[in-house]
KOLMI-840775 format. One line per 8 residues: number of its first residue (from 1); for each residue z, y, x of C-alpha. Coordinates in Angstrom, 2 decimals. Layout:
BEGIN
NUM = Z:Y:X  ... .
***
This chain:
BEGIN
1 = 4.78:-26.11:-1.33  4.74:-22.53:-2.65  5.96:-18.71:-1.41  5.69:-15.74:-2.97  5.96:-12.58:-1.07  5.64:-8.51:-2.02  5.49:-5.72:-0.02  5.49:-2.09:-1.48 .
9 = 3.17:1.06:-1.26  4.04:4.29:0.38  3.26:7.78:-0.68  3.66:10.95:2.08  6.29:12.94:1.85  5.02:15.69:4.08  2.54:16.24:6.79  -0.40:14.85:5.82 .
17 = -3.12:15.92:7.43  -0.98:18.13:9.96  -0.40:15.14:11.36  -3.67:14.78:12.89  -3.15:17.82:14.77  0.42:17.00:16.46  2.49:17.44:13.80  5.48:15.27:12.23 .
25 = 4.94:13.53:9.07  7.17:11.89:7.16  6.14:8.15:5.23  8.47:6.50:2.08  8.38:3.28:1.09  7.98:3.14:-2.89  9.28:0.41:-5.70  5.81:-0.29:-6.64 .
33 = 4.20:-3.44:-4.73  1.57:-5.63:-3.95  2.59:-9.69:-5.08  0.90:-12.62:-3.00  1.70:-16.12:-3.71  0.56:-18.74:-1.39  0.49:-22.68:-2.43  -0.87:-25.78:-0.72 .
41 = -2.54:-28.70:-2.40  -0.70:-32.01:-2.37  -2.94:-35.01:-0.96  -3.33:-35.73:-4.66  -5.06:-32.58:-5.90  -7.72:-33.85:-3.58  -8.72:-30.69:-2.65  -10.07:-29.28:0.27 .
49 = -11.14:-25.57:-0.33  -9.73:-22.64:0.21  -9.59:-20.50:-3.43  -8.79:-16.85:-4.06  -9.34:-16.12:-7.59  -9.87:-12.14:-8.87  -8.69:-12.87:-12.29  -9.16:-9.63:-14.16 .
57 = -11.96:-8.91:-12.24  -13.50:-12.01:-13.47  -14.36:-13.86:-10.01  -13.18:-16.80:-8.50  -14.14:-17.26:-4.63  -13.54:-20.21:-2.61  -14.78:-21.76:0.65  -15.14:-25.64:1.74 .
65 = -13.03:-26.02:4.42  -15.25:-28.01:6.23  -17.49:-24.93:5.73  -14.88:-22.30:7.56  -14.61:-24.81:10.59  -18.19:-24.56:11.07  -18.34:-20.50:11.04  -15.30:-20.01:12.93 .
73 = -14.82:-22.78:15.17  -12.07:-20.82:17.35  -9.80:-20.20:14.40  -7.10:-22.68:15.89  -7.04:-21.23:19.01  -4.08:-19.00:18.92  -0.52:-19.62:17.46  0.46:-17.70:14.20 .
81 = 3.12:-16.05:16.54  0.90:-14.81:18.84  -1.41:-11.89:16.72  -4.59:-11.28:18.14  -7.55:-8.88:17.07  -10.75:-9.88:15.18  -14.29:-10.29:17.75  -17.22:-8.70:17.06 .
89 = -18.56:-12.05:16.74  -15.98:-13.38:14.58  -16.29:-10.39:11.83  -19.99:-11.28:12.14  -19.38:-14.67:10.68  -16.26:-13.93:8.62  -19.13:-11.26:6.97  -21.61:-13.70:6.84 .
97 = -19.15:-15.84:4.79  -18.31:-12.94:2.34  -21.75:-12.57:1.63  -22.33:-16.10:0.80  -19.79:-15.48:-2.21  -22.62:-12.79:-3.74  -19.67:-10.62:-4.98  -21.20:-8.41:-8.05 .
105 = -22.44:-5.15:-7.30  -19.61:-3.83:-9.31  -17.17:-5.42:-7.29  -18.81:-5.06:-3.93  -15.86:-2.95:-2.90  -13.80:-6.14:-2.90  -15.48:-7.35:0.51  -13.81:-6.15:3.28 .
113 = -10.55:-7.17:1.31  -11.72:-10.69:1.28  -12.97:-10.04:4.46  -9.17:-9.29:5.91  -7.99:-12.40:3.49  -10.45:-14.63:5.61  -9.39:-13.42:8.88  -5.62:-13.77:8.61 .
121 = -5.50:-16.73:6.60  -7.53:-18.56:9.49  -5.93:-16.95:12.15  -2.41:-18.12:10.89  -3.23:-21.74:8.78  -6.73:-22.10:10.34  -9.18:-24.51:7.90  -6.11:-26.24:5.76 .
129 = -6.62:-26.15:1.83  -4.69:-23.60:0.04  -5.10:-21.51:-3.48  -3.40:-17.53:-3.21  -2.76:-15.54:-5.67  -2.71:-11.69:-5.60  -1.47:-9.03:-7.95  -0.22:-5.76:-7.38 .
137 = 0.96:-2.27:-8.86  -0.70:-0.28:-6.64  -4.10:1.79:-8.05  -6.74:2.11:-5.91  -8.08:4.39:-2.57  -5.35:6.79:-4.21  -2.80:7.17:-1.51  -0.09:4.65:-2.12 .
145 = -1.17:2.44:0.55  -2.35:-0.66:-1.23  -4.51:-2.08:0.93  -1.24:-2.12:3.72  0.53:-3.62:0.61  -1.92:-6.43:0.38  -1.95:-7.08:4.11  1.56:-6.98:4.58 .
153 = 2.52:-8.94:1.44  -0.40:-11.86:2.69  0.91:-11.85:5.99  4.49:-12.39:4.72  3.68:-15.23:2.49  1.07:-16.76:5.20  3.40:-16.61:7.78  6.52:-17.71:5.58 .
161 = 4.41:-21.24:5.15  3.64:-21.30:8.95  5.46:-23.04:11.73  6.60:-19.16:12.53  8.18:-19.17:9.18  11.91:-19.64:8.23  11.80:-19.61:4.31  15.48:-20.85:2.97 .
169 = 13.94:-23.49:-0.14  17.54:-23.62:-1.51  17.75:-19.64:-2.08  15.61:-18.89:-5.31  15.81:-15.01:-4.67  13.87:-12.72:-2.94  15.15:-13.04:0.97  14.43:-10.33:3.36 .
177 = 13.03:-11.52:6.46  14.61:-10.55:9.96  13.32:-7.85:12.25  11.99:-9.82:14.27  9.88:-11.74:12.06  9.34:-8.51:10.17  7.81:-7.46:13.55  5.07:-10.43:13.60 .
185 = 4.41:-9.55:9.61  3.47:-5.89:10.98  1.29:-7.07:13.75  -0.64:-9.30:11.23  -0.87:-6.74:8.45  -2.02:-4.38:11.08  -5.02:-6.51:12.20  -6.17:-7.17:8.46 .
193 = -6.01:-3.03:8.00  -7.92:-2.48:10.98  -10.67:-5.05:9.60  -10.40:-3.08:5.63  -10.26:0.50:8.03  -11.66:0.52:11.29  -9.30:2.58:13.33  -5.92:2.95:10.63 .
201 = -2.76:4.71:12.30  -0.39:2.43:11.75  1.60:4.37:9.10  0.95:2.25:6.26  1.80:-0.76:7.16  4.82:-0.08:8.93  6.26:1.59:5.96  5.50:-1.24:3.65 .
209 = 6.74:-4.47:6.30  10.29:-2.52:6.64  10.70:-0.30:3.82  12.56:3.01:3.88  11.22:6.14:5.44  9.39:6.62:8.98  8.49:9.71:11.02  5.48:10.09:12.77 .
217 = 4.19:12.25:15.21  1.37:11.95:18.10  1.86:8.11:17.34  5.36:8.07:17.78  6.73:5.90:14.57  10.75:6.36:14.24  12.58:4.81:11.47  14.89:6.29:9.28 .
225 = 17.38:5.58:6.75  17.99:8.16:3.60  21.32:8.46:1.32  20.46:10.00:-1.47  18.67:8.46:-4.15  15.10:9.69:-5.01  12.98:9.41:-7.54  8.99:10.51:-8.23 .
233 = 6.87:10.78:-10.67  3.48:9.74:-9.07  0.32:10.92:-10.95  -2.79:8.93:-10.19  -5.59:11.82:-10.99  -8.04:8.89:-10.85  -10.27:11.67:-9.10  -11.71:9.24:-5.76 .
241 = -12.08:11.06:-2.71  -13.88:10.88:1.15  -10.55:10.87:3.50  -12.58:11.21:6.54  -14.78:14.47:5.08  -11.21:15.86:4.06  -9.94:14.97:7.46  -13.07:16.56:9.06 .
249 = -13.31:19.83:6.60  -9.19:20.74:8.16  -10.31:19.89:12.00  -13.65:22.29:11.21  -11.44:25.12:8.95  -9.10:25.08:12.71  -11.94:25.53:15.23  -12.73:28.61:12.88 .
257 = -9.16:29.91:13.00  -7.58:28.10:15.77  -4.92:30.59:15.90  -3.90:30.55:11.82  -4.36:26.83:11.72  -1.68:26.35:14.37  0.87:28.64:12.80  -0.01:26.31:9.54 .
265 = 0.41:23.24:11.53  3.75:24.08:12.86  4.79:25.24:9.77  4.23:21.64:8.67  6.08:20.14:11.65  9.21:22.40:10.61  8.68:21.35:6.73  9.29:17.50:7.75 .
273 = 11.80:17.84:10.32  13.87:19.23:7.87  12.82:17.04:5.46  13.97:14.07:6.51  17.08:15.85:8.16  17.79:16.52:4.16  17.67:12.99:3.22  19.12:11.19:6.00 .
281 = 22.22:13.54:5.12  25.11:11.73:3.38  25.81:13.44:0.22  29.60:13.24:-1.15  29.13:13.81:-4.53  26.53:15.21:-7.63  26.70:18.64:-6.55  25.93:17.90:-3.27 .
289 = 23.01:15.78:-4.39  21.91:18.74:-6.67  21.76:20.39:-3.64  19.75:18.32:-1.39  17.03:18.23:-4.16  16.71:21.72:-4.81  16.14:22.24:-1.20  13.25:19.50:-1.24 .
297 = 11.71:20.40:-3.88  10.86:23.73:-2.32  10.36:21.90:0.59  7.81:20.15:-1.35  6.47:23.61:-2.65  6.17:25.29:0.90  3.99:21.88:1.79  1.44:22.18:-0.81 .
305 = 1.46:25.41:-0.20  0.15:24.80:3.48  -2.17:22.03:2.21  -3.67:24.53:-0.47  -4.50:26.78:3.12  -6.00:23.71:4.58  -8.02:23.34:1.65  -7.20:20.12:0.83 .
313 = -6.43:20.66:-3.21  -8.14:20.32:-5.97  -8.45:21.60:-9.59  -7.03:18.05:-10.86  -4.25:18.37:-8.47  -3.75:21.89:-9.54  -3.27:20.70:-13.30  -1.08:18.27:-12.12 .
321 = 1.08:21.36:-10.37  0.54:23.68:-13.60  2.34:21.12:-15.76  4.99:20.34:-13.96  5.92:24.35:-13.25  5.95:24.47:-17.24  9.66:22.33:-16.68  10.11:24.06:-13.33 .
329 = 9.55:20.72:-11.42  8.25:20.82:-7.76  4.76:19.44:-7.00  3.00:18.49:-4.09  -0.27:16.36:-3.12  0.56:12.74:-1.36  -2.31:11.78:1.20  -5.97:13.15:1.97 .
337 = -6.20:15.22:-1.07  -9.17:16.37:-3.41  -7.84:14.46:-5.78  -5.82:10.71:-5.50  -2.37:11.17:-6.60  0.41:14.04:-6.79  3.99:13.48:-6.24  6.59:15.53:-8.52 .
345 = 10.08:15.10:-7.77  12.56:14.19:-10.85  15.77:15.29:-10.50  18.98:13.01:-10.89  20.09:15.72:-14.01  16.67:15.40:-15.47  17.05:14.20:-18.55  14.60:11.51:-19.91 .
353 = 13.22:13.82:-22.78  11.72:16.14:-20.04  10.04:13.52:-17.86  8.47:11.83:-21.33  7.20:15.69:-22.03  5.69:15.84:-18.84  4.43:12.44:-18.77  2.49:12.79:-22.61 .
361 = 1.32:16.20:-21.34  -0.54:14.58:-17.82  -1.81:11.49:-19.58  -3.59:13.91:-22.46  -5.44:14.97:-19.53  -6.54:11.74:-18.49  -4.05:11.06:-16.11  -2.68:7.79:-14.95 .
369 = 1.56:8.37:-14.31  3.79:5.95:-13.06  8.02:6.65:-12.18  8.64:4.91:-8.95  12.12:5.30:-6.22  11.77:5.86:-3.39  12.93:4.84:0.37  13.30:1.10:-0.84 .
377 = 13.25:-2.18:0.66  9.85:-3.42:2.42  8.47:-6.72:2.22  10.48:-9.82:1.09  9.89:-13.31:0.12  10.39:-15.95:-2.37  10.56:-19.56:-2.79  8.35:-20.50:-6.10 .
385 = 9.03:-23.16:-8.17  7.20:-25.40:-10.65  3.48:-26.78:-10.62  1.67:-23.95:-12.42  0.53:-21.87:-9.37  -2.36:-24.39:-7.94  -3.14:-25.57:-11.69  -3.11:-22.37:-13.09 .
393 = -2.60:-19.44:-11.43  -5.47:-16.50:-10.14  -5.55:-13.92:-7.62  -5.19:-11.15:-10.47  -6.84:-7.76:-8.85  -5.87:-5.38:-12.57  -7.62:-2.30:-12.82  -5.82:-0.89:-15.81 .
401 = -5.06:2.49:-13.80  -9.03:2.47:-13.44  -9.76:2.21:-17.01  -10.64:-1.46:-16.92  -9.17:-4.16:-18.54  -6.15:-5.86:-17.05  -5.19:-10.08:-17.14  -2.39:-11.39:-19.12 .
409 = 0.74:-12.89:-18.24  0.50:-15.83:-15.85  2.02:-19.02:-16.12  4.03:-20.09:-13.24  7.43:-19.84:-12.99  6.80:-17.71:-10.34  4.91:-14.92:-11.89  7.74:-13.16:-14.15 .
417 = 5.97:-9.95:-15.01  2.31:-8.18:-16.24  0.75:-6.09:-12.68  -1.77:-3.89:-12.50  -3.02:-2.25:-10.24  -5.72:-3.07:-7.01  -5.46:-4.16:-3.55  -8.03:-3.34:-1.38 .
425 = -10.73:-0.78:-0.18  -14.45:-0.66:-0.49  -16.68:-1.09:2.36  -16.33:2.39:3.58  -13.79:2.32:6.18  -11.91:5.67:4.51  -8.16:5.47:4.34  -6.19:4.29:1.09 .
***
């Protein structure tokens, strides 16, 4: 028996940051996403581990399941529809486990990834066999969420397999799930972040379960809907950066001008309100859509522009912006800043010529670029046919938008496309 089930990343919109300080921010969903596929082992595969496999990474991990029964005796203890939070003692174990593996120094920041993996799959299908395979589209600790992706997508496919589940095997098509199960899918995904994370918001995972936009504001997540198609160009600087010293550096820079800072942060607030007043807008025809983009675009101008007082930029970023004035496009940063990735807004009228100057232009600077929509569909799931996913198939964690190497096509009937990308954090708990 085999699912398959994605879940997309998110980039912010606007308010990053501000948020922190009371103001609104507003989340998209994007068409780039994180692919898990789940399969069980028949009674004549005769096998009774539990396998993740990092193909382009080049490791294969896998626990007896006689072994994970020992370590985590309680892991049947609670049903799949009932989510409950990882113990101190149980992370103890499910670390001691990890370890075990001796992951590569050069993949060390795998762990708490396979760390989450551990925790949900034995939380939802305690000790029973199974083989998963991951891929995704998402880069990195740049801002796009992946490591929400991941968690959501796992969750889906885990819980799409469980007695919770209600996958239709006669539908071969992705099927979207129903808000309520959607609603379990969150809680899981949520639990697996706080284990990559520590304390995460929230944000990223709700964005990738249901798709489409949120606001959020003093923890306060509302949904929202937008009509009018959108479309970014997202520029991975591949520049990494600390999220919590960013975070910190604004929350210092306000004690020292409590009075500016405010003024900044309600600026902010204002920025997104309207925002997402913009896109939730119906728009009756070209013109009007014209419209609605010129005004967020300088929205998107007047946000940077705050985030450049917050000191949150950086001279990659700042390239990024420099190149994309050149065709008079509008620029801002997406998530904690110094560095990650930039968001420039394409215009329906754009034509293609443009967006391939602009793209040459950022990759001879070493850029990563990648088109994406945005305010999509969130997590779905699919029924997988054939036998190559427990013969063949590997958890495939590409890091072409890191400069390494990426795995080739896989074999399953399930798998219809090349991913790159990476799907979880390091073992600092910074956000993605």
């Amino acid at each position: 028996m085999e699912v398959r089930a994605r879940a997309p990343g998110k980039i912010i919109l606007a308010g990053e940051h501000a948020v922190v300080h009371g103001s609104t921010a507003v989340a998209a969903a994007i068409d780039l996403y994180t692919y898990v596929s789940l399969r069980f082992p028949t009674p004549t595969d005769n096998d009774n581990q539990l396998k993740l496999h990092l193909k382009d990474v080049g490791l294969e991990l896998s626990w007896p399941v006689g072994k994970l029964k020992e370590a985590l005796p309680k892991l049947s203890s609670h049903p799949a529809s009932a989510p409950s939070s990882c113990s101190l003692e149980t992370f103890k174990a499910i670390t001691a486990l990890v370890d075990e593996q001796n992951i590569p120094e050069t993949n060390i920041g795998l762990a708490t990834g396979v760390s989450a993996f551990l925790w949900l799959y034995t939380s939802i299908h305690g000790d029973k066999p199974a083989k998963v395979v991951v891929t995704s589209e998402l880069p990195l600790g740049s801002g796009l969420g992946s490591s929400a992706a991941f968690c959501v997508a796992l969750s889906g496919a885990l819980l799409a397999l469980s007695e919770s589940g209600k996958l239709d095997f006669t539908d071969q098509g992705w099927q979207i799930f129903q808000d309520s199960d959607l609603e379990l899918v969150n809680k899981w995904a949520f639990e697996g972040e706080k284990i990559i994370h520590g304390k995460p918001s929230g944000i990223d995972n709700t964005v990738s379960t249901y798709g489409n936009m949120i606001k959020f504001r003093s923890g306060q997540l509302t949904r929202i809907k937008t009509n009018m198609p959108l479309k970014m160009l997202i520029t991975n600087t591949k520049v990494g950066r600390n999220t919590k010293a960013l975070v910190a550096s604004v929350s210092e820079r306000t004690l020292r001008h409590t009075s500016a800072m405010a003024s900044v942060f309600n600026a902010v607030d204002a920025i997104s309100n309207e925002l997402a007043a913009i896109i939730q807008a119906p728009a009756s025809d070209d013109l009007a859509v014209t419209e609605k983009e010129e005004k967020l675009g300088e929205l998107m101008e007047m946000n940077q522009g705050l985030l450049l007082c917050m000191g949150v930029s950086h001279l990659s970023i700042d390239t990024v912006i420099r190149v994309a004035l050149k065709y008079k496009l509008s620029t801002k940063l997406t998530g904690a800043g110094g560095g990650g990735c930039v968001l420039t807004l394409l215009p329906t009228l754009l034509s293609g010529t443009v967006v391939n100057k602009v793209i040459a232009e950022l990759e001879s600077c070493g850029f990563q670029c990648m088109i994406a929509g945005i305010g999509g569909g969130g997590m779905e799931k699919q029924k997988c046919n054939g036998t190559g996913l427990f013969g063949g198939l590997r958890l495939g964690v590409g890091l072409g938008g890191l400069g390494i190497p990426g795995g080739g096509r896989e074999t399953s009937a399930c798998w219809e496309q090349d991913i790159i990308g990476f799907w979880v954090q390091g073992r600092e708990r910074g956000r993605a």
